[in-house]
N, C-alpha and C positions, 0 to 999 in steps of 0.2 A: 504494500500500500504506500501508496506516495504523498508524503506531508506539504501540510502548504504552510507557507510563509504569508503572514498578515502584518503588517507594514500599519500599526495602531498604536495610539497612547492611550493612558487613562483616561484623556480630555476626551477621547472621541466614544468611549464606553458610555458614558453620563448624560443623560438628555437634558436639554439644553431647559426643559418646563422642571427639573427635577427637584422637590420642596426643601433639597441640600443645595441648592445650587440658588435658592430664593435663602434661605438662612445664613449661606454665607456673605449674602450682600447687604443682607439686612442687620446681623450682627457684628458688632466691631469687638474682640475680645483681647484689643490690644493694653488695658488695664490689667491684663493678668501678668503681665510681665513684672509690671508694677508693684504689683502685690507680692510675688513669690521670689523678688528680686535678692532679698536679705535671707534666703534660705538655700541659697545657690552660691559655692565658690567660684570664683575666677581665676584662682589661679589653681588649684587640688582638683584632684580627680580626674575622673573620665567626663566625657563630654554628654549632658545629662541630656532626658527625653524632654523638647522644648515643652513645659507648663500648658501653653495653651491645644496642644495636642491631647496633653491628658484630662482636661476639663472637658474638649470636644467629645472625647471618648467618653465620659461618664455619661455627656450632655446625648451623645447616640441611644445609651442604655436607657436612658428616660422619653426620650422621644420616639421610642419603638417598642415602649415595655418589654427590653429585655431583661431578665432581676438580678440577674448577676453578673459581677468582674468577667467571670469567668466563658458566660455564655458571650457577653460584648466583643470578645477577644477570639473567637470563630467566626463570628458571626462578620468583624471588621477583615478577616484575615479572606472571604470568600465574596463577599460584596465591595462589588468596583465604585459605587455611589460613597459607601462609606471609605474606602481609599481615599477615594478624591476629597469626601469633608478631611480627611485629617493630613492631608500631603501628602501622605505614603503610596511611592511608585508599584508597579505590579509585580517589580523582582523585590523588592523592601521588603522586610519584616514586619507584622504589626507590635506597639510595644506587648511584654506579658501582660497577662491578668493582674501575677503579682506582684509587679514593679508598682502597680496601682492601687491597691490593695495595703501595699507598705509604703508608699507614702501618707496614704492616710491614717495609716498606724504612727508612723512614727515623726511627722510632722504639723501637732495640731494646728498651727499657723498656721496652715493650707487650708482649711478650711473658711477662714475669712474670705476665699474666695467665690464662693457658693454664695453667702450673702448679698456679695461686691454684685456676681451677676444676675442674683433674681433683682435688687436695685438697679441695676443697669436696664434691662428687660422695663421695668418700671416709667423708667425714665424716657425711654425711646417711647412707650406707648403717652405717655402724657405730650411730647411734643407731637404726636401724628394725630391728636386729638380726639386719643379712644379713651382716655379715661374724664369726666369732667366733675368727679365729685357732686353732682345734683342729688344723689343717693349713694350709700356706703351699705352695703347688706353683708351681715356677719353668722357664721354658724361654726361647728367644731365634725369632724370626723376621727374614729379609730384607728389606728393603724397597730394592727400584733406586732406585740413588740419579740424576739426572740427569747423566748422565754418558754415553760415550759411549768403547767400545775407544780410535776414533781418537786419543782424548783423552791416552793411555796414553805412562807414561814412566817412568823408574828413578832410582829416588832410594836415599841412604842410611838405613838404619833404625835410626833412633837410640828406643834403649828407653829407656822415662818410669821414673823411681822406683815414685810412685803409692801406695797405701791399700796392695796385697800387698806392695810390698816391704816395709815398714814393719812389717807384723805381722811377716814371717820375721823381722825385726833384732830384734825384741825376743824370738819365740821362742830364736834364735842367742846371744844372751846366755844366754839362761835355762838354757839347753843348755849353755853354756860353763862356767856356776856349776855346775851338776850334776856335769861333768865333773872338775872343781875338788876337791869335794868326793871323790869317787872316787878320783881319782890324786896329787889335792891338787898338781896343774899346771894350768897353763891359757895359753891363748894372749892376745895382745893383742886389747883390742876393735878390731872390722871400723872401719876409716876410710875407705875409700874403697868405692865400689860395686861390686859383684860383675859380672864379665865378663858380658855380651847372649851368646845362642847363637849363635857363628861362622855357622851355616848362613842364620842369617838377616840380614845383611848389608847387604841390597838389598831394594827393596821396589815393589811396581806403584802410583803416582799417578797420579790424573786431573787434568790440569792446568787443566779446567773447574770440577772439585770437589775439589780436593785433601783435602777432610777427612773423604773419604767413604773407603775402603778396598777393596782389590779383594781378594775372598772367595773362594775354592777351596777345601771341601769336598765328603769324596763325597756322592754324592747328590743335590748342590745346583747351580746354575747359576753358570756363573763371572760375575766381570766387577766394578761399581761398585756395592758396595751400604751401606747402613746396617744395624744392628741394632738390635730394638727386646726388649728386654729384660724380661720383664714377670712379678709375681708376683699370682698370683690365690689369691685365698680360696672353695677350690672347695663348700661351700654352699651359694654361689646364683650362684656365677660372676665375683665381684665384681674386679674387677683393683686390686690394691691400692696397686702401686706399677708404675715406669714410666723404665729409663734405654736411653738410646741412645747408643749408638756407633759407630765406624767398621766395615764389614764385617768387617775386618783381628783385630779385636777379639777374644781368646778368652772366649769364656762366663762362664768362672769369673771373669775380672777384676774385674766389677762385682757379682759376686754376694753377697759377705758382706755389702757395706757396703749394697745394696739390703735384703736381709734385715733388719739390723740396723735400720735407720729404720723400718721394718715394725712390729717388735718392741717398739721405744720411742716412737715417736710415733704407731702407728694401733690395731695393737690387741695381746697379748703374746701371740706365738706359741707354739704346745704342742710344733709339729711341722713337720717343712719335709720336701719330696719332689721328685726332679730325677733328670735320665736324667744316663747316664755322663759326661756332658762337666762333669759338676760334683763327679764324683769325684774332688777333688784333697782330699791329707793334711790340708792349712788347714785349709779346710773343716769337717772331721769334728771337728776341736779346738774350732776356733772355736764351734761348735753346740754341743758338749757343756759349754760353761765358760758358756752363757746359758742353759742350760737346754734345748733345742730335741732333741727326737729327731731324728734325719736317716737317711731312707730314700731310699738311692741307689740306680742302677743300677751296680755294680761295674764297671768299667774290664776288660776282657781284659790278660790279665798279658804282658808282651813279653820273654824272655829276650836280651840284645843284647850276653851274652858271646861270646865269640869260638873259646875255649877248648873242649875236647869235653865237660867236665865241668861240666855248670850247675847252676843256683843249687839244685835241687832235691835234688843228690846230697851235699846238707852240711845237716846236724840242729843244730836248735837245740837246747840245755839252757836253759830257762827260769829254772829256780833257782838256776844259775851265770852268766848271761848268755854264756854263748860259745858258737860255733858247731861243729861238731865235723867235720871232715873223714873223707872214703873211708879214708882212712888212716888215724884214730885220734884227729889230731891237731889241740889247739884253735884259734878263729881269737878273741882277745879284742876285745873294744872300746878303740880304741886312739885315736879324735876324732872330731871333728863339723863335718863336711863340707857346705860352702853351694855351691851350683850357680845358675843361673837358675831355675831348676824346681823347688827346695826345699830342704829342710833332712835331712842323713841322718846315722845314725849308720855309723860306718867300721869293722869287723872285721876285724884284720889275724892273719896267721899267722905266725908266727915264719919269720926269713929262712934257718935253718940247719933247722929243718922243709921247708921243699921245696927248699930245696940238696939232700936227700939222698935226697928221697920217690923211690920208683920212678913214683908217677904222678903225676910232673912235667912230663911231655909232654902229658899233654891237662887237665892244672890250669890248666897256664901258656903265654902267648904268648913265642915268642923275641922278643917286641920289647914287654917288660914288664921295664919301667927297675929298678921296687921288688924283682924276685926273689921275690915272696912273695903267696899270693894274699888277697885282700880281698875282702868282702862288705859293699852297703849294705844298710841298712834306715832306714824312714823315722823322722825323729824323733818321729811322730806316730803310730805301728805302732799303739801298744795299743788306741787309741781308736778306731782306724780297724776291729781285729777286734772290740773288743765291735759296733760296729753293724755288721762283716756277718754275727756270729754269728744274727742275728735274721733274715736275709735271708728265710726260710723262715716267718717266721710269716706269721697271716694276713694282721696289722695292718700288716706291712712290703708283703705283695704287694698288699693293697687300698689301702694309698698311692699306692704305684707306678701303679694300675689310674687312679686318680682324677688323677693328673698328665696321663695320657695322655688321658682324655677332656675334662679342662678345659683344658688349655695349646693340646693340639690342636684344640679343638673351638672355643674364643674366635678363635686366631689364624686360622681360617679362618669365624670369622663376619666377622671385622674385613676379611681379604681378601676377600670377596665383596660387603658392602655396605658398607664403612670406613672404602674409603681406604690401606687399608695394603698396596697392591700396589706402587705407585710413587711418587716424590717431583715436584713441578714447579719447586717450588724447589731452591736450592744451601747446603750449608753444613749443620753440626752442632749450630746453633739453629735452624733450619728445620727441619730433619728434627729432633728434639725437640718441637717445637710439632705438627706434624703426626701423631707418635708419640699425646703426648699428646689431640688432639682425637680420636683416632680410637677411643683406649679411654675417654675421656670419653663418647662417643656411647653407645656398647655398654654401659655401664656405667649411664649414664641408663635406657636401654631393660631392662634387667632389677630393676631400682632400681622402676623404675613397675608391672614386670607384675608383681613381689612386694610390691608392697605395695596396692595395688588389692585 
């Protein structure tokens, strides 16, 4: 059999429509040089695999949902499209797996790169004018973290300060002046930290990934997972920012301060939209002092008095501030009560008021120390009913509507082809980097078809 001779480059393998051939003209990844410059000799060693080849290379594995180092490293060694993204001729080698693999073992620094370019990604989209901040829609997703039940074990749960507690301390002051002014009393400022909730105590660790957190929610599948936190500017779908945490993690924790960067470093938000789990008091304060509408899905209201007479059967007087009891009789505001959970105003009723009330039996429990019944209310009440007074327009339900199709509809483009089903790596910088390329990718791909 007689062989023929083909007289080709790689240039002529690769169609000239091919969506590598649109991302490399749209991506500039010349800040990688930048970044990885101080972890590279110039005058030692061998002659290393340029940076921005190895980024390409991870950035192929996310934008083709391939899951591993290992699989991208076949896969670039047999596809002429992916040669041509990363330079390598068709006699060249591709680098290994785990050339790549051990850099990111043994160079955390590199990973500041991953940040550099889902921000970069960010920033191309805001000047091509896909992102405009008229809406911010926010939700979380799962990702397994490597871990494994077996792995499972009980530790104490020792709760972090962090960004929320710090806002309640300065709202709880502010609160305290107010009061001040009022009663012209006040208490000492808070010194010491506010008690963690008793009930949580103990906590499930994975002693393979201890920093990942084991998640029980309804709905949801138990066990080792991360969260991947993500705000998108729905648009054109653009994800605009990007935090992870441990499974363990409540939603709300990282949300204002993810917001807030949004807001001051990407583009200035008009409006923000998120389902119940970010219905907390903070929250609705915090939005309205930046300016931000906030269209929530309202919280179900939980009555967890004990007493037969609840919170519904005592009226408020708005222009008196007190509350008005079955029987007549006022319940004033009497201090400003901090919990784990937030900030409340305290209504108390006078203690020779229900010594005497006939409906003292189902006001009060016999094993209620005070004699006198109380009512909270949030410190943050007002602000909380002017935005659910709106709940009913249209502009509140078409937010809502627009959360559900972009938050939902990105986090299962990212699980189907992303990457963002499960982790191979361990740890809360692994799973971050991995978060990151994975909306990086998706982010690229709609970055291209909208601007084509």
């Amino acid at each position: 059999m007689q062989l023929k001779y083909h007289m080709v480059t790689i240039e002529d393998l690769v169609p000239e429509s091919h969506f590598l051939r649109k991302l490399e003209a749209a991506l500039d990844l010349s800040f990688v040089h930048e970044e990885t410059a101080h972890l590279y000799s110039r005058r030692y060693g061998r002659a290393p695999i340029d940076p921005v080849v190895m980024v390409k290379y991870l950035l192929l594995g996310f934008l083709y949902g391939i899951p591993s180092e290992r699989q991208i490293e076949v896969r670039c060694a047999d596809s002429n499209a992916f040669r041509w993204y990363l330079g390598i001729d068709l006699d060249e080698r591709v680098p290994d797996h785990s050339t790549i693999s051990q850099l990111r073992r043994r160079k955390p620094a590199f990973r500041k790169v991953f940040r550099r370019l889902f921000e970069e990604v960010v920033r191309q989209c805001v000047e091509k004018g896909l992102v405009s901040g008229r809406l911010a829609v926010t939700d979380s997703t799962h990702v397994k973290a490597n871990a494994s039940r077996a792995s499972e074990q009980e530790v104490d749960a020792l709760e972090e300060v962090g960004n929320y507690w710090e806002r309640l301390d300065a709202y709880e002051e502010e609160g305290l002046e107010e009061l001040k002014r009022q009663t012209g009393q006040r208490r000492a400022k808070r010194t010491k930290q506010v008690k963690k909730d008793k009930r949580r105590s103990h906590k499930k660790v994975s002693s393979t990934d201890p920093e990942s957190g084991y998640m029980k929610r309804p709905g949801k599948p138990s066990g080792f997972y991360y969260l991947s936190h993500q705000t998108t500017d729905p648009d054109h779908g653009i994800i605009t920012a990007v935090t992870v945490t441990p499974g363990d993690v409540h939603d709300s924790r990282p949300y204002l301060e993810q917001l807030e960067y949004v807001h001051k470093h990407v583009v200035p938000l008009q409006a923000a939209a998120a389902d119940s789990a970010y219905d907390f008091p903070l929250a609705h304060r915090a939005l309205e002092e930046l300016g931000i509408d906030f269209f929530v899905v309202p919280q179900p209201a939980h009555d967890r008095t004990k007493a037969e007479l609840k919170r519904d059967a005592f009226t408020y007087n708005e222009q008196r501030d007190v509350y008005l009891c079955p029987n007549g009789k006022e319940l004033r505001r009497k201090r400003l009560y901090r919990s784990g959970s937030g900030l409340f105003w305290e209504y108390w009723a006078e203690k020779k008021d229900c010594g005497s009330c006939p409906l003292r039996q189902k006001c009060l429990n016999e094993t209620d120390k005070a004699g006198a019944r109380k009512l909270q209310d949030s410190y943050f009440k007002t602000v909380v009913q002017e935005h659910f007074s709106r709940r009913w327009e249209p502009e509140y339900r078409e937010a809502l509507k627009q959360r559900q199709i972009w938050c939902e509809g990105t986090f299962a483009a990212q699980k189907w082809g992303h990457n963002l089903t499960r982790l191979l790596r361990r740890g809360l910088e692994a799973a971050e980097d991995h978060c990151l390329l994975s909306a990086a990718a998706l982010k690229l791909k709609r970055m291209i078809k909208h601007s084509v």
